[in-house]
Kinemage of the C-alpha trace (Angstrom):
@kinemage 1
@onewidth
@group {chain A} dominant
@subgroup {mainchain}
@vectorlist {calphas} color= white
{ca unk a 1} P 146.331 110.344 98.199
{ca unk a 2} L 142.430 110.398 99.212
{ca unk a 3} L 140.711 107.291 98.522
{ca unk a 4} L 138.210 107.492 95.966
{ca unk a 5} L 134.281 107.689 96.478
{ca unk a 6} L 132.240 104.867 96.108
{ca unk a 7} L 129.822 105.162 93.255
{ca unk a 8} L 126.562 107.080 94.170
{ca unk a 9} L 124.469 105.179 96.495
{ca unk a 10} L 121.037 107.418 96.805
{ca unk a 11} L 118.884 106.806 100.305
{ca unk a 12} L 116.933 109.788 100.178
{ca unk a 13} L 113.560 108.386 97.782
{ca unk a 14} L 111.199 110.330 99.923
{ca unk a 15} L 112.368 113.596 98.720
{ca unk a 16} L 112.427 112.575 95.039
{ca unk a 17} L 113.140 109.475 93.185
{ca unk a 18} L 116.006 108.623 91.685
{ca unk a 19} L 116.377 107.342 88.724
{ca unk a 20} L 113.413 108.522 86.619
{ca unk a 21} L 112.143 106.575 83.921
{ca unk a 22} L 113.660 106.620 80.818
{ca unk a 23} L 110.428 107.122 79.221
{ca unk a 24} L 109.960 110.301 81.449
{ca unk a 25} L 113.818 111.576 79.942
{ca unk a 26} L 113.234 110.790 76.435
{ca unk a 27} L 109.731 112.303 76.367
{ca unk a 28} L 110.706 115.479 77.973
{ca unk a 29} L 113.314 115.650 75.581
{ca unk a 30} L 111.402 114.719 72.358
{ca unk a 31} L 108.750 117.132 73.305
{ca unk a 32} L 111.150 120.275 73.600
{ca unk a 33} L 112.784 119.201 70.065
{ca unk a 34} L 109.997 118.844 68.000
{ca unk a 35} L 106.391 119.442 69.355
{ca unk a 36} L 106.901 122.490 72.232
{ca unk a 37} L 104.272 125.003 72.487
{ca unk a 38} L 102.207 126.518 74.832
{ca unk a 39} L 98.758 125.602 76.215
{ca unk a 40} L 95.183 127.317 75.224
{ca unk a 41} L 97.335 129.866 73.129
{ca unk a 42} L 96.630 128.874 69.595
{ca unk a 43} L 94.985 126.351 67.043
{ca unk a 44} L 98.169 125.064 65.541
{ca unk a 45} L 99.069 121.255 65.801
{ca unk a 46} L 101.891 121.767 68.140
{ca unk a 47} L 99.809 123.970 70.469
{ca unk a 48} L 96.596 121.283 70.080
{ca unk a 49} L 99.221 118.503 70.577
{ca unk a 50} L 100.301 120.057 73.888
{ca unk a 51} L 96.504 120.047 74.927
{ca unk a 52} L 95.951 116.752 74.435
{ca unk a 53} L 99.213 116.490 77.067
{ca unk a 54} L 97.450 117.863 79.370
{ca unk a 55} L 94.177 116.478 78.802
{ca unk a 56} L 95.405 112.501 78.652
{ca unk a 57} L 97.733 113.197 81.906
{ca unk a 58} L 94.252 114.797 84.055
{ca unk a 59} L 93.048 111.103 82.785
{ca unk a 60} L 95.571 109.431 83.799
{ca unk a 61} L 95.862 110.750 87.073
{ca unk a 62} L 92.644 110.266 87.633
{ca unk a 63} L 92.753 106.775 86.664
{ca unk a 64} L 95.455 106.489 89.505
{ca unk a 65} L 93.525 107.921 92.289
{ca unk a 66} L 90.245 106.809 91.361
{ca unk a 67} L 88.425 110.475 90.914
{ca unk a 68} L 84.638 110.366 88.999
{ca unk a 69} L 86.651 112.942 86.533
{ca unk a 70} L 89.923 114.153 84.889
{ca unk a 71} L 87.882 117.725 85.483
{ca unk a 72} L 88.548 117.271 89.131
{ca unk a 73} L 92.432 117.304 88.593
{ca unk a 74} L 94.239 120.456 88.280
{ca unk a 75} L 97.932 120.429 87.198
{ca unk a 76} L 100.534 122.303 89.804
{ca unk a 77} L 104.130 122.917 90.423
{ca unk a 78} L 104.887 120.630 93.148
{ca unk a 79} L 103.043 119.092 96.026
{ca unk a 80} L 103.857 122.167 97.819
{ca unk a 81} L 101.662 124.837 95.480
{ca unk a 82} L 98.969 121.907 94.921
{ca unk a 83} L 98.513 122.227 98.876
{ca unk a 84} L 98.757 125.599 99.275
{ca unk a 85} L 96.402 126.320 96.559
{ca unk a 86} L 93.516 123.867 98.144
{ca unk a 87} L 94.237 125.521 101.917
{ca unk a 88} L 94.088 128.839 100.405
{ca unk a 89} L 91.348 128.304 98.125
{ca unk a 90} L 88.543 126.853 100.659
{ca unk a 91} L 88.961 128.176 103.981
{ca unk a 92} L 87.668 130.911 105.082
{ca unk a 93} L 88.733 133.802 108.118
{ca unk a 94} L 86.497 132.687 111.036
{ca unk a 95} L 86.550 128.590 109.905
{ca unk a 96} L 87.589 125.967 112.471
{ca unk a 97} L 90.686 123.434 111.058
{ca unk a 98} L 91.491 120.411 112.323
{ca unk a 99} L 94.875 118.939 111.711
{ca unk a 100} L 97.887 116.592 112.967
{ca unk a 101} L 101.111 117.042 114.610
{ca unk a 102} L 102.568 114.429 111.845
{ca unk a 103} L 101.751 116.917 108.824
{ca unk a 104} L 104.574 118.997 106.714
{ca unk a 105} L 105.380 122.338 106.991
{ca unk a 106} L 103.314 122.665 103.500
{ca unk a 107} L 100.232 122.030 105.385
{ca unk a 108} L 101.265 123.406 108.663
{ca unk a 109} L 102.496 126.942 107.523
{ca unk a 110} L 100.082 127.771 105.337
{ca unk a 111} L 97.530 126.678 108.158
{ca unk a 112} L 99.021 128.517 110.701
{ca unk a 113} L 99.511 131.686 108.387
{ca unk a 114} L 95.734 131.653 108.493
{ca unk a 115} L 95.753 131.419 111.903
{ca unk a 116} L 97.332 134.667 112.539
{ca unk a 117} L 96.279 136.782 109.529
{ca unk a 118} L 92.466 135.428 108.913
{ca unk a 119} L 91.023 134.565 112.206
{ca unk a 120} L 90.822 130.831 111.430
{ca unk a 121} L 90.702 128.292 114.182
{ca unk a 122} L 93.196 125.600 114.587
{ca unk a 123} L 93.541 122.485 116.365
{ca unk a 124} L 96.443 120.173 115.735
{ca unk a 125} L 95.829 116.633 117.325
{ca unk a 126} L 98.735 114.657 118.934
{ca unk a 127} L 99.992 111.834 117.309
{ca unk a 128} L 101.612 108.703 118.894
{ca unk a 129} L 105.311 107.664 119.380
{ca unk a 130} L 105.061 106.053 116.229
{ca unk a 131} L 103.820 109.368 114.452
{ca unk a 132} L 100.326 107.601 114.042
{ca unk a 133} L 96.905 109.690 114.899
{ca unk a 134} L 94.091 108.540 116.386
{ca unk a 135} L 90.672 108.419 114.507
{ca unk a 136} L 88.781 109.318 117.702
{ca unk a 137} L 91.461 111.998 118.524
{ca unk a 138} L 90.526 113.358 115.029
{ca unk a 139} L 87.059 113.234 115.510
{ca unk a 140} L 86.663 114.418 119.065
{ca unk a 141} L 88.141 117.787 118.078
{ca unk a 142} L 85.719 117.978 115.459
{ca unk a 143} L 83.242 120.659 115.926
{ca unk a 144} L 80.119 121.220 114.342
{ca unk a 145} L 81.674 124.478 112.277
{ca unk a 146} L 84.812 122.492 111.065
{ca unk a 147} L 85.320 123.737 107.591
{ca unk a 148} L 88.304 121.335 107.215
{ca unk a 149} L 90.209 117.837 108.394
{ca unk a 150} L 93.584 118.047 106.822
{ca unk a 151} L 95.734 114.614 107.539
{ca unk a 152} L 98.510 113.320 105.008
{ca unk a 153} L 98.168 109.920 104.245
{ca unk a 154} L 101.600 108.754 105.164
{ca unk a 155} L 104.687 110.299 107.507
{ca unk a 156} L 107.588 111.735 105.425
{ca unk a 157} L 109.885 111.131 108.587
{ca unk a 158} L 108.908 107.792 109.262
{ca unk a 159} L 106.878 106.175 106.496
{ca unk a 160} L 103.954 105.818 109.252
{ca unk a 161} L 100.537 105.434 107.387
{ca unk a 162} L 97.651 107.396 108.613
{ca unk a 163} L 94.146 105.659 108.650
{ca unk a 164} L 93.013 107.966 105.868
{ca unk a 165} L 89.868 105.797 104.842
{ca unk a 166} L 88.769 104.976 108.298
{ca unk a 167} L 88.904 108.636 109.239
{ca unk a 168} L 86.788 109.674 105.958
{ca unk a 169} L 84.114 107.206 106.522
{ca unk a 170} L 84.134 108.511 109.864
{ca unk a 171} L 83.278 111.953 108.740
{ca unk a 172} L 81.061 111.052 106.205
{ca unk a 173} L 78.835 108.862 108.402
{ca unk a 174} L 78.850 111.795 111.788
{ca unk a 175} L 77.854 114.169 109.169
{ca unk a 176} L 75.415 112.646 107.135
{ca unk a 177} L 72.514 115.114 107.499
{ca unk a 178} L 74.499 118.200 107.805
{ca unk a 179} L 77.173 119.921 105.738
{ca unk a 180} L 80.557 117.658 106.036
{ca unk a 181} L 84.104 119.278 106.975
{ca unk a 182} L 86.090 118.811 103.725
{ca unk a 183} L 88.351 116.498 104.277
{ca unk a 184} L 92.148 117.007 102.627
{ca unk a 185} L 95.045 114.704 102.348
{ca unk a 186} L 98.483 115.316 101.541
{ca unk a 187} L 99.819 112.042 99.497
{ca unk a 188} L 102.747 112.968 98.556
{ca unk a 189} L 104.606 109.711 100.022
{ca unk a 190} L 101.274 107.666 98.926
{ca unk a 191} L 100.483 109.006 95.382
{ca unk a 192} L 102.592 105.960 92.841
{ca unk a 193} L 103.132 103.761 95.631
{ca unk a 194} L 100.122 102.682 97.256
{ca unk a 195} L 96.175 102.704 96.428
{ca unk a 196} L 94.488 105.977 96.882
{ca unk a 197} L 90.267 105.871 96.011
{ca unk a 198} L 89.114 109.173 97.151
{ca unk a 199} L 85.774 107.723 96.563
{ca unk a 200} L 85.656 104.970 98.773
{ca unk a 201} L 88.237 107.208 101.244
{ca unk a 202} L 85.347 109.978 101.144
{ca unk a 203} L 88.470 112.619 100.284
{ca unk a 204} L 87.879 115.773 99.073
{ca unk a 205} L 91.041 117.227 98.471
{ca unk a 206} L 93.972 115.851 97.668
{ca unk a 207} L 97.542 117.023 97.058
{ca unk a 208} L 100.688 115.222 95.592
{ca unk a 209} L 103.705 116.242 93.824
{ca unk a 210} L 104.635 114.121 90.626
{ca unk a 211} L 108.428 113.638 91.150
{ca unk a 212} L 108.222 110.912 94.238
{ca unk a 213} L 106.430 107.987 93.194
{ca unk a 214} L 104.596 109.568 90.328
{ca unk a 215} L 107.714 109.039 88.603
{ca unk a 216} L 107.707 112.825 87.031
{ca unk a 217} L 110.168 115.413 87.245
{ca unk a 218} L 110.563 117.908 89.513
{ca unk a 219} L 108.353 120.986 89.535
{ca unk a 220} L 105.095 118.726 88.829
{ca unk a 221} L 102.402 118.596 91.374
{ca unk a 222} L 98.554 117.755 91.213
{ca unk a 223} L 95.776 118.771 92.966
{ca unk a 224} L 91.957 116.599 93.224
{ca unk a 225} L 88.548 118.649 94.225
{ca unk a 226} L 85.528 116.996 94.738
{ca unk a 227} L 83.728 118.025 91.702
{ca unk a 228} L 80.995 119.497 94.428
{ca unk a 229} L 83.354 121.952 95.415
{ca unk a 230} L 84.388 123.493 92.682
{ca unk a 231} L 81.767 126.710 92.920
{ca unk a 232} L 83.376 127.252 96.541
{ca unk a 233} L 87.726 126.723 95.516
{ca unk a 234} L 89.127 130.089 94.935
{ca unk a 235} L 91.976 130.633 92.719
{ca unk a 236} L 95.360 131.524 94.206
{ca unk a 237} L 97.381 132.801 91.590
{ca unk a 238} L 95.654 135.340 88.916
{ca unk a 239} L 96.410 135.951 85.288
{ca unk a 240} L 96.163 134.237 81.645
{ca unk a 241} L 94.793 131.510 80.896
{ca unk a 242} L 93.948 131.254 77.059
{ca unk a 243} L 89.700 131.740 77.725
{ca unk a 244} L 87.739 134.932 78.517
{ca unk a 245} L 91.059 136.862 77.587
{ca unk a 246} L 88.861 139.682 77.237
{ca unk a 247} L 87.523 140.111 80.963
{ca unk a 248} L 89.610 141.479 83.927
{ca unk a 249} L 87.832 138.891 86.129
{ca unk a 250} L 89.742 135.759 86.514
{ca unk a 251} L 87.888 132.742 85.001
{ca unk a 252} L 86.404 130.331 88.042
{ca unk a 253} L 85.875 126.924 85.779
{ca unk a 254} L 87.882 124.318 87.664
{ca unk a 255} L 90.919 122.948 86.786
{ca unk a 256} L 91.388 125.715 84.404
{ca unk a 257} L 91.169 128.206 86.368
{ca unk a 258} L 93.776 127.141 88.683
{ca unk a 259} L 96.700 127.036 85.837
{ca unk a 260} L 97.109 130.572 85.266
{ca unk a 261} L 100.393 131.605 83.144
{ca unk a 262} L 102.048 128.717 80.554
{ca unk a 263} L 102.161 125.473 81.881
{ca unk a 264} L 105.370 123.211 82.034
{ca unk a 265} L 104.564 120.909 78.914
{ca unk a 266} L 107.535 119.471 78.845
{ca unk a 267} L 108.036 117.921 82.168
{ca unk a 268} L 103.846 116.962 82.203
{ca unk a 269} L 104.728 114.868 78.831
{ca unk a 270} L 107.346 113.411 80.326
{ca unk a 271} L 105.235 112.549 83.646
{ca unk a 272} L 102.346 111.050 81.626
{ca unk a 273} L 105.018 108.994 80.247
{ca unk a 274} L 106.599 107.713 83.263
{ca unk a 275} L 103.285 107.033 84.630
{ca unk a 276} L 102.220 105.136 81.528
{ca unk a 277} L 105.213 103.184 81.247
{ca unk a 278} L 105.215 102.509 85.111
{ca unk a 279} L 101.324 100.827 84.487
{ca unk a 280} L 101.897 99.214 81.132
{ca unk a 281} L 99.370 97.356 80.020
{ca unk a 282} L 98.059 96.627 83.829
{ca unk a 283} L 95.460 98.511 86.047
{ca unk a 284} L 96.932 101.498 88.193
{ca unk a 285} L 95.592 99.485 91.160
{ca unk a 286} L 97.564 96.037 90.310
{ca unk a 287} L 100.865 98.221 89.465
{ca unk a 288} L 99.934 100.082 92.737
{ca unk a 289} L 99.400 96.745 94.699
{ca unk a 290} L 103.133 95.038 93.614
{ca unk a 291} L 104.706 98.446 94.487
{ca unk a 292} L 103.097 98.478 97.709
{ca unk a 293} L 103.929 94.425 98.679
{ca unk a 294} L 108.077 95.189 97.915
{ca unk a 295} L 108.056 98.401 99.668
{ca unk a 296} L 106.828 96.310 102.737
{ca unk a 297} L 108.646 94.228 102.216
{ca unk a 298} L 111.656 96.575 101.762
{ca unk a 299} L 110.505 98.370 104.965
{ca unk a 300} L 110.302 95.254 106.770
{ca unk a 301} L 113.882 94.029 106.337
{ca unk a 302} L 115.360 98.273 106.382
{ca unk a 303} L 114.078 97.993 110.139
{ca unk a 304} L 115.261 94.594 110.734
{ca unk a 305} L 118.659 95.312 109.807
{ca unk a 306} L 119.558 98.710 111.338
{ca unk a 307} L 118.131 97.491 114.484
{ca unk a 308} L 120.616 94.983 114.929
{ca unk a 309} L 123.323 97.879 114.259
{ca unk a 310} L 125.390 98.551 117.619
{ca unk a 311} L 125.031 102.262 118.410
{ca unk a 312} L 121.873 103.098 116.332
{ca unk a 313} L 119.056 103.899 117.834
{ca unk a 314} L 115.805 103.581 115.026
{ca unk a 315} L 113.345 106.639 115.879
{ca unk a 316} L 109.547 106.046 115.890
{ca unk a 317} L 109.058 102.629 114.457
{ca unk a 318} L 105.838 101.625 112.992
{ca unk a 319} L 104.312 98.659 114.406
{ca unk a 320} L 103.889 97.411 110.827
{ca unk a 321} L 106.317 99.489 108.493
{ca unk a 322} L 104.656 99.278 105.204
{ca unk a 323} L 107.028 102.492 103.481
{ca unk a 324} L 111.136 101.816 104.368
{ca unk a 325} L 111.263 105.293 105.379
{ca unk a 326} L 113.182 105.159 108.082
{ca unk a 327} L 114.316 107.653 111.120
{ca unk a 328} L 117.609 107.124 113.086
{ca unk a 329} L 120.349 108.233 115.430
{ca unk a 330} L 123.704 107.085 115.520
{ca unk a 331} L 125.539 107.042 119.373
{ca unk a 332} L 128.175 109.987 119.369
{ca unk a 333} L 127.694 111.271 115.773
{ca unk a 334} L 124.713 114.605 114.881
{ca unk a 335} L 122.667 113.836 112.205
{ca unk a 336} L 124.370 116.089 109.880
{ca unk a 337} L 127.655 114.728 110.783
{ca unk a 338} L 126.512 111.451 109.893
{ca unk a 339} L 125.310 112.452 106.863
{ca unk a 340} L 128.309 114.246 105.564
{ca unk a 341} L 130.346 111.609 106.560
{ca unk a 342} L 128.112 108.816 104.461
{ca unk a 343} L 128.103 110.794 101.617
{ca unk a 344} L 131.708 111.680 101.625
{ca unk a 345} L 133.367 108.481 102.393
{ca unk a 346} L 130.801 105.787 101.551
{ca unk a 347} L 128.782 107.537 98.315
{ca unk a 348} L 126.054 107.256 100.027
{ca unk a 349} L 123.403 110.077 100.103
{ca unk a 350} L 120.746 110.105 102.744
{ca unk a 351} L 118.658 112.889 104.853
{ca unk a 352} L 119.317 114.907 108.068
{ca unk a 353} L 117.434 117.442 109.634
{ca unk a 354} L 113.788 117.728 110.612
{ca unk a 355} L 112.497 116.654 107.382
{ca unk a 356} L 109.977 119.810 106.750
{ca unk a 357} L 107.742 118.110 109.624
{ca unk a 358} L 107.982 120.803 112.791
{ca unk a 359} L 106.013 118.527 114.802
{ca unk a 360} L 105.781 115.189 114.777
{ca unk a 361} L 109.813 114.772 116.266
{ca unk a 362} L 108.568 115.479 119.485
{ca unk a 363} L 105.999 112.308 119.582
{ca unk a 364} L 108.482 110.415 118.548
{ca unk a 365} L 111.390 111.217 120.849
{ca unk a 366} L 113.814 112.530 118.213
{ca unk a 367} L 116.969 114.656 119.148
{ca unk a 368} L 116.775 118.311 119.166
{ca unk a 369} L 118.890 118.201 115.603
{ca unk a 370} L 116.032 115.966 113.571
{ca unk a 371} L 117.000 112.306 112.787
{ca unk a 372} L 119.228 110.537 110.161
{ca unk a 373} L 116.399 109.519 107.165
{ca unk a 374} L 117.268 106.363 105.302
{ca unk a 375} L 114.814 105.954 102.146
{ca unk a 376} L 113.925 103.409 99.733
{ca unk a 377} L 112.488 102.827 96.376
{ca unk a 378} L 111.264 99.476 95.148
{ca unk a 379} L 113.938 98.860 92.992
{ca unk a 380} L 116.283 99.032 96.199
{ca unk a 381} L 118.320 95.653 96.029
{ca unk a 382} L 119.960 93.461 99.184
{ca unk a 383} L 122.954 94.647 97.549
{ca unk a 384} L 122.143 98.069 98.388
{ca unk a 385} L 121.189 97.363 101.795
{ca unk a 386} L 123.859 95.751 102.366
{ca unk a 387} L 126.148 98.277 101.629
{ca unk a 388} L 124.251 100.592 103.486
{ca unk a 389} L 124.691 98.475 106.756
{ca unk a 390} L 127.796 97.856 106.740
{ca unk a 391} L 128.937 101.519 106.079
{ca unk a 392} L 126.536 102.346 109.225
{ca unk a 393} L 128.326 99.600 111.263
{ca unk a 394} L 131.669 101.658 110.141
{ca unk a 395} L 130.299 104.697 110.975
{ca unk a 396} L 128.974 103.658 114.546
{ca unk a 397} L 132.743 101.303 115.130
{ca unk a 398} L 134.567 104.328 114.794
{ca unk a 399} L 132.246 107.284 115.708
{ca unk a 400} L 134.726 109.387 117.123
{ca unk a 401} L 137.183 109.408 114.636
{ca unk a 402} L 135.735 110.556 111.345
């Protein structure tokens, strides 16, 4: 007889979190019982209740990231349409882009779609073999006609943080007397666990889903424009949206605008409610700080520990992890292989592959199969860790027999 599985042990945080909130359950499910209706589409109190969801979760969210305006927030499906909606919406065929090797396929595809089909320039700068890109690398491929600097804010292979704020000032300061690139970050391993001021980061744009550390379901996604941008941001998607219903011409008022068809209610009550419950009665910054000092601290000890595993070989380590998101290869085993084998003899679920990230492997020297991601929330215990070790030291003891 097969031995049983151990209970669930989930490792893969950086592609959603797990649990949600129970606030974010209970609210979802409240909401569809008693109060579900759609947006902008009638003067009832369940349809004016579902307005002020939206309205109190663009305030919210704005609160989190510190934006001048809930106006500047426009509600998406996922990290991945937030992006592609702010790519789409403000560049231009003939522009000049400058991006990273260290960026997801959300940014990269999109960017190199343009690339092919509009005429748009693109550089991609190296990063280093810790996924990490230079500021002056950044800046010396900027060009006098760069329309945009797209960097994420933090590595979803590695957990490597970018120097976002350095990198904004940067810009702002070379391009004080003439029109600035816009500058556009992709946060979704940043947005709910560490600070984010766009203000003081001089960021333009900014994408994030809500189901990683926003502590939303899937299918939820934001998207911040400068407020000075908003007569340039084109819409990507066309149809309703509850104003003007009797023009052909798509409405351009930002975020409106930019939430065509009925919005998911539902799962944006039940993200204002994880979010809410997640800051209390605190700031967002303080909740954001204590997040951020046990992740490091987290990330500190995830590194410490699989190093000293025989047979493991950790991939691109940051010189001061600060997000325990962790790339690896185990001696004698593919990354798939590895995974399989966690998951079906140990319970324990992490990520193999190439992580949606096309480039950054190559800077930091991972196999031709992608890497073995181990990642945290910061609610992971020693318990946890320790069971993840030791199930790693099984797996690398006796590679070649599973």
């Amino acid at each position: 007889m097969d031995s049983p599985v151990s209970p669930r042990l989930y490792f893969d945080q950086a592609a959603t979190s797990v649990p949600k909130p129970s606030a974010t359950i209970e609210t979802m499910r409240e909401h569809m019982l008693k109060h579900e209706a759609a947006v902008g589409r009638g003067t009832y109190r369940s349809a004016v209740h579902a307005g002020g969801i939206i309205a109190s979760l663009r305030e919210e969210l704005a609160r989190w990231i510190h934006a001048v305006s809930a106006n500047e927030i426009s509600l998406q499906n996922g990290g991945t349409e937030a992006l592609n909606v702010g790519i789409f919406g403000l560049i231009r065929p003939g522009d000049h882009v400058v991006t990273t090797a260290a960026e997801h396929n959300s940014v990269l595809r999109p960017l190199h779609h343009l690339s092919l089909q509009q005429q748009v320039q693109l550089t991609i700068v190296d990063v280093n073999a810790s996924g990490r890109v230079s500021p002056e690398a950044v800046m010396g491929a900027v060009r006098e006609e760069t329309s945009m600097v797209a960097v994420l804010t933090a590595s979803n292979v590695n957990g490597t943080i970018q120097p976002i704020e350095d990198l904004g000032q940067r810009l702002a300061e070379h391009f004080a007397h003439t029109a600035k690139p816009i500058f556009l970050t992709d946060a979704a391993q940043s947005f709910g666990y560490r600070r984010i001021n766009v203000q003081q980061a001089e960021v333009d744009v900014l994408a994030a889903p809500g189901h990683k550390g926003g502590q939303g379901p899937l299918g939820t996604g934001f998207l911040y424009v400068r407020q000075k941008l908003h007569p340039r941001i084109r819409p990507l998607i066309l149809g309703g949206t509850g104003s003007q219903s009797d023009r052909l011409e798509m409405p351009t008022l930002f975020p409106h605008a930019f939430e065509a068809g009925n919005m998911n209610v539902p799962a944006y009550a039940g993200w204002l409610a994880g979010l809410r419950a997640r800051r209390g009665d605190r700031s967002a910054a303080d909740t954001l700080d204590e997040t951020a000092r046990k992740l490091s601290s987290i990330a500190e000890d995830l590194y410490r520990r699989l190093e000293t595993v025989p047979g493991v070989r950790v991939i691109g380590r940051p010189k001061h992890p600060k997000l325990p998101i962790v790339s690896l290869e185990i001696e004698g085993l593919p990354a798939s292989d590895a995974a399989s084998i966690l998951d079906s003899e140990f319970g324990i679920e992490v990520r193999s592959g190439l992580h949606c990230a096309a480039l950054i492997h190559r800077a930091i020297g991972s196999p031709s199969d992608g890497t073995l991601r181990v990642s945290c929330s910061a609610e992971t215990s020693d318990e946890d860790l320790d069971r993840l070790i030791d199930a790693i030291g099984q797996l690398t003891a006796g590679a070649s027999s599973f």
